[in-house]
C-alpha positions as CSV (number, residue, x, y, z in Angstrom):
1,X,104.0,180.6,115.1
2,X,102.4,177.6,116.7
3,X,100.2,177.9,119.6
4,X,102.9,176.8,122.6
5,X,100.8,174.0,123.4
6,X,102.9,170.3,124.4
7,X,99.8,168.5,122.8
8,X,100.1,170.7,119.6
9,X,103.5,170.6,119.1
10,X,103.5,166.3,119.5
11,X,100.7,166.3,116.9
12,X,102.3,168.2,114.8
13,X,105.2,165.6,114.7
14,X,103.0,163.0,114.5
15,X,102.1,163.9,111.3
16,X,105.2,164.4,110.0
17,X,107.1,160.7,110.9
18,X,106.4,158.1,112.7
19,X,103.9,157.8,116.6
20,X,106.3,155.8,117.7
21,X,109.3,158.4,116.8
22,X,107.6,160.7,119.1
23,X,107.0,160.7,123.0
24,X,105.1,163.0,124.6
25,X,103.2,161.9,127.8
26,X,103.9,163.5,131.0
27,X,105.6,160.7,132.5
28,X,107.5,160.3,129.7
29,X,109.3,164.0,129.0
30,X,109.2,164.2,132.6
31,X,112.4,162.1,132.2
32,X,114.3,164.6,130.1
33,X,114.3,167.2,132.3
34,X,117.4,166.6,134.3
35,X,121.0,166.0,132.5
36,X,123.7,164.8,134.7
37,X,124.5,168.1,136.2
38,X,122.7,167.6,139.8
39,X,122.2,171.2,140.2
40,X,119.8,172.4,138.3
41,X,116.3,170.4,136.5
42,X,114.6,172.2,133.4
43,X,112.9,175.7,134.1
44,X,110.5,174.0,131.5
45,X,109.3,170.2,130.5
46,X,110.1,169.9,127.3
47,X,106.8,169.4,124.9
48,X,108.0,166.3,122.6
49,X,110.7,163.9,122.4
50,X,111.7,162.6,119.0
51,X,113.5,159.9,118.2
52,X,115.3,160.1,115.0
53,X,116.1,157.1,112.7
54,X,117.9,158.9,109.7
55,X,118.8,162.1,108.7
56,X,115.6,163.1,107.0
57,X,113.9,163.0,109.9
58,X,116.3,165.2,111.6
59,X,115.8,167.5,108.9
60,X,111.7,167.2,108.7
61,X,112.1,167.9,112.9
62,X,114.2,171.6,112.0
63,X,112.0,172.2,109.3
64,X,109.0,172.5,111.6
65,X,110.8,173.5,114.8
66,X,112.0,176.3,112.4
67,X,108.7,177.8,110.9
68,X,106.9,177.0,114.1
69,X,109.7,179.0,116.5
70,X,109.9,176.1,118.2
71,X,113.3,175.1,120.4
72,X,115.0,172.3,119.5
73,X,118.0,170.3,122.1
74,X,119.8,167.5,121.5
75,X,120.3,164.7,123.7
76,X,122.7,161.7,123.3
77,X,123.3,160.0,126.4
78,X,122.6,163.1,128.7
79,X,126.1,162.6,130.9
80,X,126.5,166.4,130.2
81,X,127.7,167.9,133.3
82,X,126.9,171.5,132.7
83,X,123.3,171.6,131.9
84,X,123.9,171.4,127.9
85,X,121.0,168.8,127.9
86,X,118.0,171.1,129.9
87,X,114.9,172.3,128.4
88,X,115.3,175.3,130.3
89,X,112.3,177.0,126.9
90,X,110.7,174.0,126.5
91,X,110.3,172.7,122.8
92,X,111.5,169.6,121.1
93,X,114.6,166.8,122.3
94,X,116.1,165.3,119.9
95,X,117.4,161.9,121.3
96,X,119.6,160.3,118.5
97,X,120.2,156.9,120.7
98,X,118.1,155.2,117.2
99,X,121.4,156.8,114.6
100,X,124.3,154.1,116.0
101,X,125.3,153.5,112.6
102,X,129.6,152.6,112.0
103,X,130.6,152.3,108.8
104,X,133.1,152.5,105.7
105,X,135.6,151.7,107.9
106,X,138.6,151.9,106.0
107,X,141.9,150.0,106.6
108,X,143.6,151.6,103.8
109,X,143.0,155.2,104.6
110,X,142.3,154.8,108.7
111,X,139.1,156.6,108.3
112,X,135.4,155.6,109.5
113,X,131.9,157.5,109.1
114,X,129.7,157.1,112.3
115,X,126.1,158.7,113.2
116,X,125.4,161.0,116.2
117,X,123.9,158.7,118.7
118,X,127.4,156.0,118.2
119,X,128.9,154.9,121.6
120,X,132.5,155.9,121.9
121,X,132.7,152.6,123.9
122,X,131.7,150.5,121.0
123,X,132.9,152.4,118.7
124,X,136.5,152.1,119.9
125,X,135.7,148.1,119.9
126,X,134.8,148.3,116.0
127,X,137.8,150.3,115.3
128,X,140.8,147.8,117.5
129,X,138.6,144.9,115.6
130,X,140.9,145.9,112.4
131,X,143.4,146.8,114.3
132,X,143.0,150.6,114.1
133,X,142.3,153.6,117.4
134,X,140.3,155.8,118.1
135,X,141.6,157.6,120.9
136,X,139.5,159.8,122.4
137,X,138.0,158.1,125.3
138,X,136.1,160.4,128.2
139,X,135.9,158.3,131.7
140,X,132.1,157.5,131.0
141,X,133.1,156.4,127.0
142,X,131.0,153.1,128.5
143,X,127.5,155.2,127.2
144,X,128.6,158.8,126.0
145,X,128.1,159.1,122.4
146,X,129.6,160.9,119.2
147,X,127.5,163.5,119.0
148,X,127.3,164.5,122.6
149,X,131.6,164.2,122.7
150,X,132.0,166.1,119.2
151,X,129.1,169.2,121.2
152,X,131.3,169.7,123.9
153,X,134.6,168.8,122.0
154,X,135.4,166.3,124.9
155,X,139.1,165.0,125.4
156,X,139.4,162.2,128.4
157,X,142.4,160.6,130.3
158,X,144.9,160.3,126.4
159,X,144.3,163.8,125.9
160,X,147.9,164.4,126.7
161,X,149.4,161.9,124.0
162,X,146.8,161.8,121.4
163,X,145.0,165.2,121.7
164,X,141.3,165.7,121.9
165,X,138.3,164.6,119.6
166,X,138.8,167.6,117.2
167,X,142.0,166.4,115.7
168,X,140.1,163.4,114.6
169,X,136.9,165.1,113.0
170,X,138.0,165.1,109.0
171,X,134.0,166.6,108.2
172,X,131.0,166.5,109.5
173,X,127.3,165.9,108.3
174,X,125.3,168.8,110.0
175,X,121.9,170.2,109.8
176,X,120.9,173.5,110.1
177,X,118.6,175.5,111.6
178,X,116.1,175.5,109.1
179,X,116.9,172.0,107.8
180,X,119.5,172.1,105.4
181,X,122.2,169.8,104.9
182,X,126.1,171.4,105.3
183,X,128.7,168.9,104.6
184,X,132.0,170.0,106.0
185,X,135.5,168.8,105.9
186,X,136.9,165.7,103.3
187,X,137.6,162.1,103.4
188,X,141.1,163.1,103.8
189,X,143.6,163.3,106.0
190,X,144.8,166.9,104.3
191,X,142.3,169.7,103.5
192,X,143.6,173.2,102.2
193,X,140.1,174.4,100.8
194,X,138.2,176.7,102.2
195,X,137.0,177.2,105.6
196,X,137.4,174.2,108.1
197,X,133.9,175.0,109.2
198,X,133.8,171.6,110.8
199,X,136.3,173.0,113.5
200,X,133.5,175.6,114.1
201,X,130.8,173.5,115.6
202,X,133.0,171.4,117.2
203,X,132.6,172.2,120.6
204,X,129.4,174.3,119.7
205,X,127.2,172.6,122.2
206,X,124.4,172.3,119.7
207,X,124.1,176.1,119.2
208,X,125.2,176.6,115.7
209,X,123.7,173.5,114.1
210,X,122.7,169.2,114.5
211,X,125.9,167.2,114.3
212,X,124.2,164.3,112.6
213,X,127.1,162.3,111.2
214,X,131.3,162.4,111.2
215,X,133.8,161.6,109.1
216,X,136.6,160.2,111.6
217,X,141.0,159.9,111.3
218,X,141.7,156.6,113.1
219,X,145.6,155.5,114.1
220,X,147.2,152.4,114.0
221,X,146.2,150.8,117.4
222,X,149.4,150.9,120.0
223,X,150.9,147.2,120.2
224,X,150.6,147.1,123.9
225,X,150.4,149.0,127.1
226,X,151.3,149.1,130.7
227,X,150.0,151.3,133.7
228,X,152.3,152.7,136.9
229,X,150.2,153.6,139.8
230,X,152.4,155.7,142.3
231,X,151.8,157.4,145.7
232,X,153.2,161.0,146.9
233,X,153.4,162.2,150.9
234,X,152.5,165.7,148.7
235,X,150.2,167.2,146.4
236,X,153.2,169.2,145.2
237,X,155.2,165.8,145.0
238,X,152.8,164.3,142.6
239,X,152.1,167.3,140.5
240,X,155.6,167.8,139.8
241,X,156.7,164.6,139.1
242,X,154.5,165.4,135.6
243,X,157.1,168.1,135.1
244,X,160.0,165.6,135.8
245,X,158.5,163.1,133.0
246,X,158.0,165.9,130.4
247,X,161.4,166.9,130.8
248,X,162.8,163.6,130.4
249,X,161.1,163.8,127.0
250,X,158.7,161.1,127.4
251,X,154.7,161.2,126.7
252,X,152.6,158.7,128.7
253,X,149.4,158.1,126.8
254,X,147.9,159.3,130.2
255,X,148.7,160.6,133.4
256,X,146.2,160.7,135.9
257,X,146.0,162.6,139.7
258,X,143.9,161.4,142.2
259,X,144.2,163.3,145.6
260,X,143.4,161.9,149.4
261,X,139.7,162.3,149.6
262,X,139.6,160.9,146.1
263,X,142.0,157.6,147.1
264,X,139.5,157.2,150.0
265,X,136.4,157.7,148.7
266,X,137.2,155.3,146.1
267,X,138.7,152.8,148.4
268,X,135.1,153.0,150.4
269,X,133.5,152.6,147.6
270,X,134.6,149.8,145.7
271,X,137.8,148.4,148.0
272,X,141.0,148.0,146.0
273,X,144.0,148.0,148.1
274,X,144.6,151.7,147.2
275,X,146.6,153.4,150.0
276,X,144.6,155.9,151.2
277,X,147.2,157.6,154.3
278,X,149.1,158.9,151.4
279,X,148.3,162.2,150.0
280,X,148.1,161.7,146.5
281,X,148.2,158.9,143.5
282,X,149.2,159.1,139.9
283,X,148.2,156.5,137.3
284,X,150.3,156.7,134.5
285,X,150.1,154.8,131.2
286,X,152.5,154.1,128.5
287,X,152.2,152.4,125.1
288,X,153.6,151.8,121.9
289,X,156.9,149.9,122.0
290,X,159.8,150.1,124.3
291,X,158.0,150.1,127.1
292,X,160.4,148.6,129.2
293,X,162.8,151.5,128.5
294,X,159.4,153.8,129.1
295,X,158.9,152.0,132.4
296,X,162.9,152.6,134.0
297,X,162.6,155.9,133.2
298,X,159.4,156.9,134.0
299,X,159.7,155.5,137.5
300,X,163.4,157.2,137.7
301,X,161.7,160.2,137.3
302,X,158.7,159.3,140.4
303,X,161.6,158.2,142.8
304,X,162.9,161.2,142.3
305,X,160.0,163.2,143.8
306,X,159.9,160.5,146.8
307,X,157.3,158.2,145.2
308,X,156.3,155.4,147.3
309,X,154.4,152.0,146.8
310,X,154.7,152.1,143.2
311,X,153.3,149.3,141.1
312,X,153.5,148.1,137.5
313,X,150.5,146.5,135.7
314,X,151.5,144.9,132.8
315,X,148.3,142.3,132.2
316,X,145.1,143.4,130.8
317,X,143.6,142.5,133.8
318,X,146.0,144.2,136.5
319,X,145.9,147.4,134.0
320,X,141.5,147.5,134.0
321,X,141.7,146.7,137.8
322,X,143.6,150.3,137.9
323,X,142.0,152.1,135.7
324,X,138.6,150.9,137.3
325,X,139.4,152.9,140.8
326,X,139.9,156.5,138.4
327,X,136.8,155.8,136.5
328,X,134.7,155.1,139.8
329,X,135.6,158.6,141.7
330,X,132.0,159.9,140.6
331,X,130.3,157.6,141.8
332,X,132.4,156.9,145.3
333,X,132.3,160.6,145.5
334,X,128.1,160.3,145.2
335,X,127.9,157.7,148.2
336,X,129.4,160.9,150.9
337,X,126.6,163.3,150.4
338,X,123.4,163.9,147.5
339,X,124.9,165.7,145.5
340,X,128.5,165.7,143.4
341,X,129.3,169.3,141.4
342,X,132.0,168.3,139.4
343,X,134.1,171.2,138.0
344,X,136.4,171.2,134.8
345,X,139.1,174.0,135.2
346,X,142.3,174.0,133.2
347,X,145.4,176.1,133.6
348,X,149.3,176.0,132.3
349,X,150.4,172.9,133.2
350,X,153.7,174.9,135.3
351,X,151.0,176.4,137.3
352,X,148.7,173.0,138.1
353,X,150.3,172.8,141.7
354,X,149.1,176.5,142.3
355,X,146.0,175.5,141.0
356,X,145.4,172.3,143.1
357,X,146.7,173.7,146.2
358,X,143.9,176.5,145.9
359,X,141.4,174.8,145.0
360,X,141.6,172.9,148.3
361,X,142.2,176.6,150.5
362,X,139.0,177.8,149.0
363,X,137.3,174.1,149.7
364,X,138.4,174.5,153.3
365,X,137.2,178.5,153.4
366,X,133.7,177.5,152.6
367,X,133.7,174.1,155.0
368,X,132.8,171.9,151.6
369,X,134.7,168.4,150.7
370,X,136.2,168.0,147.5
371,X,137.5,165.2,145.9
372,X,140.0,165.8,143.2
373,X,140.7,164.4,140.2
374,X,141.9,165.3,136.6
375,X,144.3,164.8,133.8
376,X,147.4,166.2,134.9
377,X,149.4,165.6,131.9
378,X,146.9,168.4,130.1
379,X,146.7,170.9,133.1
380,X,143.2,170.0,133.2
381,X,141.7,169.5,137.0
382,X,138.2,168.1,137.8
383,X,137.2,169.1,141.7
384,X,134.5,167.0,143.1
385,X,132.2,169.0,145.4
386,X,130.1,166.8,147.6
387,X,127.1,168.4,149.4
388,X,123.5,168.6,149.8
389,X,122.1,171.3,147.5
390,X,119.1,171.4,149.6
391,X,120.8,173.0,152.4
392,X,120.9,176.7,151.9
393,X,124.0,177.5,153.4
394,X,126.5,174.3,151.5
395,X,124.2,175.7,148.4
396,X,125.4,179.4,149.1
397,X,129.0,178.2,150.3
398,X,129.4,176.1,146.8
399,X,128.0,179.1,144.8
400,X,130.6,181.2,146.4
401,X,133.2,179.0,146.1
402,X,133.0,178.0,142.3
403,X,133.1,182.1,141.6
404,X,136.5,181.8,143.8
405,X,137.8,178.7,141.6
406,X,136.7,179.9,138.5
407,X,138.4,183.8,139.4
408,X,141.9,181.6,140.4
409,X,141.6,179.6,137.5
410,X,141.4,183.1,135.4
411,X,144.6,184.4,137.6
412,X,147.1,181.3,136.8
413,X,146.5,181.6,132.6
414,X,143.3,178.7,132.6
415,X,139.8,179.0,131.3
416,X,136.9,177.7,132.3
417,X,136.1,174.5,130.8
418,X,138.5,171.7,129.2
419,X,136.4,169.2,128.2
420,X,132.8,169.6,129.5
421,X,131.7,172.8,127.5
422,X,129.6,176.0,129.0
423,X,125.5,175.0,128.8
424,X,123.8,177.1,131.4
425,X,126.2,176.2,134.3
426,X,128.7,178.4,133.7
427,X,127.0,180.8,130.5
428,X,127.2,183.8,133.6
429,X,130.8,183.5,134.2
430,X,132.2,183.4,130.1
431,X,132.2,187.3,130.3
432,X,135.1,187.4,133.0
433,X,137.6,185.5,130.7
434,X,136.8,185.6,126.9
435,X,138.2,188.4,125.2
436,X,134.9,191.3,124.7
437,X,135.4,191.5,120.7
438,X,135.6,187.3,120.7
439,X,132.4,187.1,122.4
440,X,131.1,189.9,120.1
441,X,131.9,188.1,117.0
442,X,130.7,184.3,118.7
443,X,127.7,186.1,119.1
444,X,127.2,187.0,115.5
445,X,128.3,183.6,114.7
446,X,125.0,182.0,116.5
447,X,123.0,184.6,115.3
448,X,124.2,183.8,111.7
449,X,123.4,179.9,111.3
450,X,120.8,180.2,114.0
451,X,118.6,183.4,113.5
452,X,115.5,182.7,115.5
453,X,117.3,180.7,118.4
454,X,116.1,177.7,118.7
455,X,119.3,175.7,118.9
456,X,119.6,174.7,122.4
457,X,118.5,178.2,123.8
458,X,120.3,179.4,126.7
459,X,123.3,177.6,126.0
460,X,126.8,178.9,126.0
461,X,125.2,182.9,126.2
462,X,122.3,183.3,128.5
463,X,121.9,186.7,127.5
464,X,120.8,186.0,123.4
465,X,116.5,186.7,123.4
466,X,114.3,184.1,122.4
């Protein structure tokens, strides 16, 4: 085993590609400490940062991190909000913002090959070039990347139409542990052989192995869209309305919940004309074709909850200046106080208003603000807790409260994370909601393709020894 030495360990890499591959000054790892989780920075600097330009040096990096007993976490654009990105055992990050490669993008069969460190953002661009989707689009799709989306198996706001990013993984290119290649999946849209092993590190988190490439199922891109903002007097109003829309057998490509705080946080931020006496907003989009048929009944079914000050964008422009209030909550919710602790609970979509209305109960018990937001069509809820985590007792009252909405998530049929994974934020709680003998077996899993432990180390279990 190497000598645990930063200066070591960079030499070492040094030698084996490219200086300029390789950072490893103070000021410079310094920077990789922090994700974008607020609460916590790296127990430990990390000793190198690499930046890969192909797969072999992604393979020549395990190789060594491997027979050295070196860590080894990935980084794409480090918007992870549950410390999947810290260094917490120091070691190596990989940073694959050099491996933006698109191509074979095929018309014919609606498929594209992309590398790791691919911008969903302009990925999606490439893809509506041809006239082709990919759907998967998480609110900060403006820098997250393939490889950080396909770790933490990310879905975003048309989730509820179009499902998440592992229905469009046909196989992945991933490295192992030690270096070797695995590829997984077909170029097809069918595939009956074998084990879809592929499925397996979706969502992994970088535990089992290096997502370096995917194989990706695009759709025909929808012909148009439009977007209905609407207001409620009630959470319980807004939530249900959702249930009104299902029932009328429609399927938005999105529905979005904003709640009070949210609508005037936002409206602080970034001013908009959003009504922010009301207590609640939904933005709802539709696409495809008939969407004037869409539209009648859609907003049949929000009168019939008592909607108010509904309005239709039907330009690209009126639809974007919409959208842009949802996708700026994070950072309207960062101008009220330091810090922002954003959660990612999902439960039964029938028990969302339950879920909601807690969540605020156990906001108010422990005197914290929250600003809620989330995709309502999937269940899937994303409190904003603002504070300063530098006061001991917001710190302590936060603490407290996440074990509160994490244990009422557990009580209404939800889990723990929809779309934002487990890192070390949440790696304490997984034992009060996954099933003993599936943690047993997930366990054997990681210690299967990852025997030594040095694939993202503390992630997902914080219990496995290095």
């Amino acid at each position: 085993m190497l000598t645990k030495n930063s200066n070591s360990i960079a030499e070492g890499l040094k030698r084996l590609i490219s200086d300029e591959q390789v950072l490893s000054s103070k000021e410079e790892i310094t920077v990789y400490e922090q994700d974008a989780t607020n609460s916590k920075i790296s127990k430990q600097l990390p000793d190198a940062i690499v930046f890969p330009k192909t797969i072999v040096d992604v393979q020549t990096v395990l190789r060594y991190a491997s027979k050295h007993n070196i860590p080894v976490v990935c980084r794409g654009a480090g918007t992870n909000l549950v410390g999947g990105c810290l260094t917490d055992f120091g070691g190596i990050v990989l940073n694959f913002s050099k491996m933006t490669r698109i191509y074979d993008l095929n018309e014919t069969d609606m498929t594209v090959k992309a590398e790791a460190g691919v911008v969903l953002g302009n990925l999606l661009k490439e893809t509506e070039k041809v006239g082709l989707f990919f759907p998967v689009d998480p609110s900060n799709m403006a820098v997250s990347t393939l490889g950080g989306a396909i770790a933490q198996a990310s879905g975003g706001a048309k989730t509820f139409k179009y499902g998440s990013i592992k229905g469009y993984i046909l196989g992945l290119k991933v490295v192992t542990a030690d270096g070797e290649i695995i590829n997984t999946g077909s170029n097809t849209i069918k595939n009956s052989t074998g084990y879809h092993l592929e499925q397996l590190f979706i969502g992994s988190e970088g535990t089992l192995g290096v997502v370096v490439e995917a194989t990706l199922k695009l759709i025909p891109k929808p012909q148009e869209r439009r977007v209905i903002m609407a207001y409620f007097d009630s959470v319980s109003n807004a939530v249900n309305s959702v249930n009104e829309i299902i029932k009328a057998k429609l399927v938005p490509s999105a529905i979005e919940f904003m709640d009070k705080n949210s609508l005037v946080s936002v409206e602080n931020y970034n001013p908009n004309g959003l009504l922010t006496d009301k207590e609640a907003a939904l933005i709802i989009e539709t696409d495809g074709s008939d969407l004037d048929l869409q539209e009648e009944k859609i907003v049949s079914c929000l009168n019939s909850m008592n909607a108010v000050g509904i309005k239709i964008a039907k330009t690209e422009d009126e639809i974007e200046n919409i959208w842009k209030s949802r996708r700026a909550s994070f950072a309207a919710a960062a101008k009220i106080a330091p810090d922002v602790m954003t959660e990612d609970v999902i439960v039964p979509r029938s028990k969302l208003p339950d879920l909601v209305l807690g969540v605020r109960e156990i906001c108010d018990k422990y005197n914290l603000k929250v600003c809620m937001i989330g995709h309502v069509g999937d269940g899937n809820l994303h409190p904003q807790i603002v504070l300063n985590m530098e006061d001991d007792v917001q710190f302590k009252s936060y603490m407290a409260a996440k074990g509160e909405i994490y244990r009422l998530t557990s009580s209404l049929g939800g889990i723990l994370s929809a779309e934002h994974g487990i890192g070390s934020d949440k790696s304490a709680y997984m034992y009060d909601v996954i099933d003993k003998n599936l943690l047993l077996y997930m366990k054997k899993m990681k210690k299967m393709f990852d025997p030594k432990n040095i694939l993202n180390p503390g992630k997902v279990f914080n219990d496995i020894d290095r």
